[in-house]
LUMBA-147831 format. One record per residue (C-alpha): x, y, z. Coordinates in nm, 4 decimals. Example, Ala and Ser with C-alpha at 12.3 -4.5 7.8 and 13.67 -1.06 7.14 Angstrom:
{east 1.2300 north -0.4500 up 0.7800} .
{east 1.3670 north -0.1060 up 0.7140} .
This chain:
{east 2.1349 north -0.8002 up 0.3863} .
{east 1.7972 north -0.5610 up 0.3764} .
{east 1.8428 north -0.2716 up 0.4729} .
{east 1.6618 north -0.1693 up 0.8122} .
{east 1.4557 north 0.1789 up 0.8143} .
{east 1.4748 north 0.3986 up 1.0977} .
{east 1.2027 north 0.4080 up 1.3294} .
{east 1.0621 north 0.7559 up 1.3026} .
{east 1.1261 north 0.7405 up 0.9331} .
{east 0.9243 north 0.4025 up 0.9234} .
{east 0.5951 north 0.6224 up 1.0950} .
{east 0.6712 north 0.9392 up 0.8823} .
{east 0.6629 north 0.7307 up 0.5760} .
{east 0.3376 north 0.5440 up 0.6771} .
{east 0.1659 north 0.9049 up 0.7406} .
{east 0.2763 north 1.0015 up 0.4442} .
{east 0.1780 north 0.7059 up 0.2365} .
{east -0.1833 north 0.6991 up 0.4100} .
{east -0.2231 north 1.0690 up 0.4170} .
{east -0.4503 north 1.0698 up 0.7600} .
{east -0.3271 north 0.7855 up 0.9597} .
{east -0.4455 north 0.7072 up 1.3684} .
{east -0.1940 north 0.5107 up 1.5281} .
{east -0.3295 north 0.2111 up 1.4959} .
{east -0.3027 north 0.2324 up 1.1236} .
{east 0.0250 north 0.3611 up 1.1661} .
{east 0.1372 north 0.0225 up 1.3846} .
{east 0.0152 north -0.2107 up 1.1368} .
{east 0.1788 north -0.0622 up 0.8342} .
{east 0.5499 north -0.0573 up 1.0621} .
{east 0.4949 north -0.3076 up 1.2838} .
{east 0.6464 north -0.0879 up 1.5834} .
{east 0.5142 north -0.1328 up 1.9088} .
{east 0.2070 north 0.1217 up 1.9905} .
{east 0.3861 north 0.2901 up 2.2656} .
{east 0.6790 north 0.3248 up 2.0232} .
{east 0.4475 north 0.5139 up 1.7546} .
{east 0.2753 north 0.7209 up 2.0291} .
{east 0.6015 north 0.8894 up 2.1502} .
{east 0.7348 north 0.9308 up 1.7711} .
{east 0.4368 north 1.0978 up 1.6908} .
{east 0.4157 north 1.2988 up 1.9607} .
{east 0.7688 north 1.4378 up 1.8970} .
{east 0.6706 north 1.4697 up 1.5038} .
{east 0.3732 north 1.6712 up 1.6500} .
{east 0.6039 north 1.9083 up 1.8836} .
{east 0.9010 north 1.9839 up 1.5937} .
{east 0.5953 north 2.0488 up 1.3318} .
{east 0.6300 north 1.7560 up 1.1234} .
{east 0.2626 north 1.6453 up 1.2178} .
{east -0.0481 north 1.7453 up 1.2925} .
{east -0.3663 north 1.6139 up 1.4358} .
{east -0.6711 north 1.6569 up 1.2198} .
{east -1.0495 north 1.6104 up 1.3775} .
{east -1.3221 north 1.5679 up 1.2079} .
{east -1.4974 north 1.2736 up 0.9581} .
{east -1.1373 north 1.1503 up 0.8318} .
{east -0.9282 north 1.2032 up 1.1452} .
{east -0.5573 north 1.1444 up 1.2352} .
{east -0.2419 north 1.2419 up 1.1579} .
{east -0.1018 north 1.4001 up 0.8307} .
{east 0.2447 north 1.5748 up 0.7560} .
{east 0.3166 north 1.9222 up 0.7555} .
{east 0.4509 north 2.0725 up 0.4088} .
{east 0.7503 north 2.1274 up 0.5791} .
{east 0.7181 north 1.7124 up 0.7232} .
{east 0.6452 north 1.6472 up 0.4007} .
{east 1.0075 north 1.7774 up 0.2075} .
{east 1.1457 north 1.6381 up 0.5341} .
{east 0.9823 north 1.2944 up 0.4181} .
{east 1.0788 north 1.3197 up 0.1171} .
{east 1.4669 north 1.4358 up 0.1843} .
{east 1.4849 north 1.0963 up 0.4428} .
{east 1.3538 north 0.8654 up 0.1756} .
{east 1.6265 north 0.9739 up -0.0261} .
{east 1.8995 north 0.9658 up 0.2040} .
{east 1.7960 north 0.6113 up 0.2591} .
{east 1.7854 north 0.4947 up -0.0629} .
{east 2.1395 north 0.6743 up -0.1318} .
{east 2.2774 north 0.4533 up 0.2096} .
{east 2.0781 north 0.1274 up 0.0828} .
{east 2.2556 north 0.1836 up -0.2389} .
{east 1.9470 north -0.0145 up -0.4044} .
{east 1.8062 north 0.1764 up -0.6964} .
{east 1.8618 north -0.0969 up -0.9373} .
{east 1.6755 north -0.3355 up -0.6931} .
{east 1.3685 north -0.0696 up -0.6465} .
{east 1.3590 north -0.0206 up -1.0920} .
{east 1.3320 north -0.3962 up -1.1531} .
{east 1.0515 north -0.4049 up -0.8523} .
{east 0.8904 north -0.1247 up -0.9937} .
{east 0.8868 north -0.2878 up -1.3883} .
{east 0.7330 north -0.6260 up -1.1844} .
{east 0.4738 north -0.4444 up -1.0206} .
{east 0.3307 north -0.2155 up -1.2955} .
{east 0.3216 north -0.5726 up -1.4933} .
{east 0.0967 north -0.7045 up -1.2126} .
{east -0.0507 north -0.3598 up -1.1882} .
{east -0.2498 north -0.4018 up -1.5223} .
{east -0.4062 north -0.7023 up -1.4077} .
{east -0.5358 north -0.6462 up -1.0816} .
{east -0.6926 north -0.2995 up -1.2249} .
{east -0.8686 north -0.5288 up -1.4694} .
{east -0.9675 north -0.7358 up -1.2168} .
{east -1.0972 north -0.4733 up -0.9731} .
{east -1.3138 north -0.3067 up -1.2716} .
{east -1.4960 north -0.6865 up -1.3342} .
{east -1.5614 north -0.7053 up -0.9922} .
{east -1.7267 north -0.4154 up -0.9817} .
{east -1.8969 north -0.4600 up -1.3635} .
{east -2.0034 north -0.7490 up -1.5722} .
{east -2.1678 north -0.7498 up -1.8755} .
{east -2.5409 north -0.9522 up -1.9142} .
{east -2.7204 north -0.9574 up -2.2042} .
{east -2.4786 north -0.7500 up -2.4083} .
{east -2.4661 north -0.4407 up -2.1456} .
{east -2.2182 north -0.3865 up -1.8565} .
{east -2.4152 north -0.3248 up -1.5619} .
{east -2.3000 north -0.3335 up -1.2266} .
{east -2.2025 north -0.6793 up -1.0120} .
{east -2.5186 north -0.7810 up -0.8188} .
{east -2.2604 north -1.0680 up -0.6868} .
{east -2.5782 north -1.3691 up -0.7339} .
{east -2.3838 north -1.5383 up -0.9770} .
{east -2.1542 north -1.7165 up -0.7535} .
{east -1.9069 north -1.8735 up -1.0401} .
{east -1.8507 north -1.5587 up -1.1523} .
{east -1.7622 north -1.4235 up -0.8181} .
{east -1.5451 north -1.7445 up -0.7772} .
{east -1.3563 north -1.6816 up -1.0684} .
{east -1.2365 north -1.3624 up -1.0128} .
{east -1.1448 north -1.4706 up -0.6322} .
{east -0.9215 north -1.7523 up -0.8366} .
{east -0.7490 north -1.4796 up -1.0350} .
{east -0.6719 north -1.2822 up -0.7354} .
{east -0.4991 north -1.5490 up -0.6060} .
{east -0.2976 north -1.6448 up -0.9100} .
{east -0.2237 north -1.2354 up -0.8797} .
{east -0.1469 north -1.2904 up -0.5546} .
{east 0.1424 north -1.5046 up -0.6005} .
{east 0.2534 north -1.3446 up -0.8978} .
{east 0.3396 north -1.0442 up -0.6840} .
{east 0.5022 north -1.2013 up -0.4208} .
{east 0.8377 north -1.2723 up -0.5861} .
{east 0.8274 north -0.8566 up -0.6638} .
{east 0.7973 north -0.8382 up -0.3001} .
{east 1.0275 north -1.0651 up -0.1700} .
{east 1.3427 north -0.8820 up -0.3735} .
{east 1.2167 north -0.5594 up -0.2709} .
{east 1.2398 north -0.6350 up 0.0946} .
{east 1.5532 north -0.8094 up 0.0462} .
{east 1.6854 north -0.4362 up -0.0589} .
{east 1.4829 north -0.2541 up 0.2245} .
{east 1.3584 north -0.4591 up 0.4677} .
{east 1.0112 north -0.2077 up 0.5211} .
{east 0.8681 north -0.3773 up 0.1900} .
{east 0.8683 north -0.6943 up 0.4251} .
{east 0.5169 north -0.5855 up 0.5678} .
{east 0.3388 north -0.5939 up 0.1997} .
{east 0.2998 north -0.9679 up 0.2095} .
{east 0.1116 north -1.0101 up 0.5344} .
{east -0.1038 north -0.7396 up 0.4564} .
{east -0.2266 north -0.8275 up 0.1053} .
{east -0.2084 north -1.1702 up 0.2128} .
{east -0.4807 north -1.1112 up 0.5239} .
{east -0.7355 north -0.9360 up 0.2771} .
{east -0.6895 north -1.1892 up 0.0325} .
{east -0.7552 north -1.4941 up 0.2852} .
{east -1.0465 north -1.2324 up 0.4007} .
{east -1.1551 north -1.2432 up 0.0310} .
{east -1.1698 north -1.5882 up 0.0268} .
{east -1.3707 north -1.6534 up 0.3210} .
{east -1.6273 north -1.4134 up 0.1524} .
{east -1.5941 north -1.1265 up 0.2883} .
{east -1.6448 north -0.9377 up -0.0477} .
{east -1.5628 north -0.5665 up 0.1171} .
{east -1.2046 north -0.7269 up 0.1421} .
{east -1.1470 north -0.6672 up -0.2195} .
{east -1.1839 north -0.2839 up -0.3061} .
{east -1.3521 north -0.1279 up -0.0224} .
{east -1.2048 north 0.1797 up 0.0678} .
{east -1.0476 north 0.2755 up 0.3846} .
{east -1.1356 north -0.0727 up 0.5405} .
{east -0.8210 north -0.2429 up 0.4290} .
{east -0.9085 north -0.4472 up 0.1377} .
{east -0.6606 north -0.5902 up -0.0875} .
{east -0.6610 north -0.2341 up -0.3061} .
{east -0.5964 north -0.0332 up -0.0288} .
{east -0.2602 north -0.2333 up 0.0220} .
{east -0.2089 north -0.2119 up -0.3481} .
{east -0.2472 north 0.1347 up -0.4016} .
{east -0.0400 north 0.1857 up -0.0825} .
{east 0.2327 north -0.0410 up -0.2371} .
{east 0.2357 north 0.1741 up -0.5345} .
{east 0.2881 north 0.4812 up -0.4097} .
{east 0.5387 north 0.3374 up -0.1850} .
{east 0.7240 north 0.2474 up -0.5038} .
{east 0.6771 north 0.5718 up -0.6425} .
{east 0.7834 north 0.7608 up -0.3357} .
{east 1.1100 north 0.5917 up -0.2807} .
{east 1.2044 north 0.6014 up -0.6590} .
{east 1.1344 north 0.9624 up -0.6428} .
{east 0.8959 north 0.9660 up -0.9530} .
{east 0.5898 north 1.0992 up -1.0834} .
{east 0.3033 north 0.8806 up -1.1460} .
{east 0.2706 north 0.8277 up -1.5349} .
{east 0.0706 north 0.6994 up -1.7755} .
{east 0.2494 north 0.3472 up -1.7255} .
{east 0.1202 north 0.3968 up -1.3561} .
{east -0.2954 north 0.4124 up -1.4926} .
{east -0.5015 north 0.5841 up -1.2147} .
């Protein structure tokens, strides 16, 4: 049986993971209720492990002292999931799908005409349309990977959805739904996924990890 996060360890991980989160964010990564968030973070706020930020990226972030606090929960949680082995074998099946969907990303953004790589002007719909075929075929490649990784802790259960709404965004052509930052997109989730991985683990981003 997964293993069921905390609540308030569910939102300080998504502030974490995000690094300026407003609730709403916050309730779509956990699925808790909003209400539920709202009085979390407002008890995060008044023990220091939060604070509010203002300004062009707003929200909430952890304290460095929220942030070893974070850090010491994951742990703990990993220790009482007893699921390492799980987590290293999800890890290996990610970073294989990893390499792809970085390729991918980089010839959505560049293709090569004439002999130079210039940037996508996305008017050549069949190239377009390929690479939304290979995200799909990506797409299900990773969702074995997720489905034992949530069968060790249940949180990884929300990856799925998530990737799977900007990838049906994708497809109905809504191109931002791809790499856009901040709005989202599949690579948002990715990236998100990744450092998930990484957090949880307890590792350091290496050069098996790319950028």
């Amino acid at each position: 049986m997964a293993y069921t996060s905390e609540p308030d360890l569910l939102v300080m991980h998504a502030v974490r993971l995000k690094g300026f989160a407003e609730c709403e964010q916050i309730v779509e990564a956990t699925g808790l209720a909003e209400d539920v968030t709202i009085d979390i973070l407002n008890g995060f706020h008044a023990d220091g492990t939060v604070t509010r930020r203002e300004g062009r990226i707003s929200g909430w972030a952890l304290t460095p002292g929220g942030r070893e606090r974070h850090r010491k929960r994951l742990l703990d949680e990993r220790d009482a999931a007893a699921c390492t082995e799980v987590l290293d074998r999800g890890y290996e099946g990610f970073l294989c799908c990893n390499e792809s969907f970085k390729q991918l990303c980089t010839d959505w953004q560049l293709r090569i005409v004439g002999g130079d790589l210039v940037a996508n002007d996305h008017t050549d719909t069949g190239y377009d349309g390929a690479i939304g075929g290979r995200l799909q075929e990506l797409h299900l490649e990773v969702l074995p990977v997720l489905e034992a990784l949530s069968s060790a802790l249940e949180r990884f259960g929300t990856y799925p959805d998530r990737l799977g709404a900007a990838n049906e965004r994708f497809r109905q052509g809504q191109r931002e739904a791809l790499v856009r930052p901040l709005s989202g997109s599949y690579h948002d989730v990715w990236m998100e996924l990744h450092q998930d991985l990484l957090l949880t683990l307890d590792r350091e981003r290496a050069e098996a990890d790319g950028t």
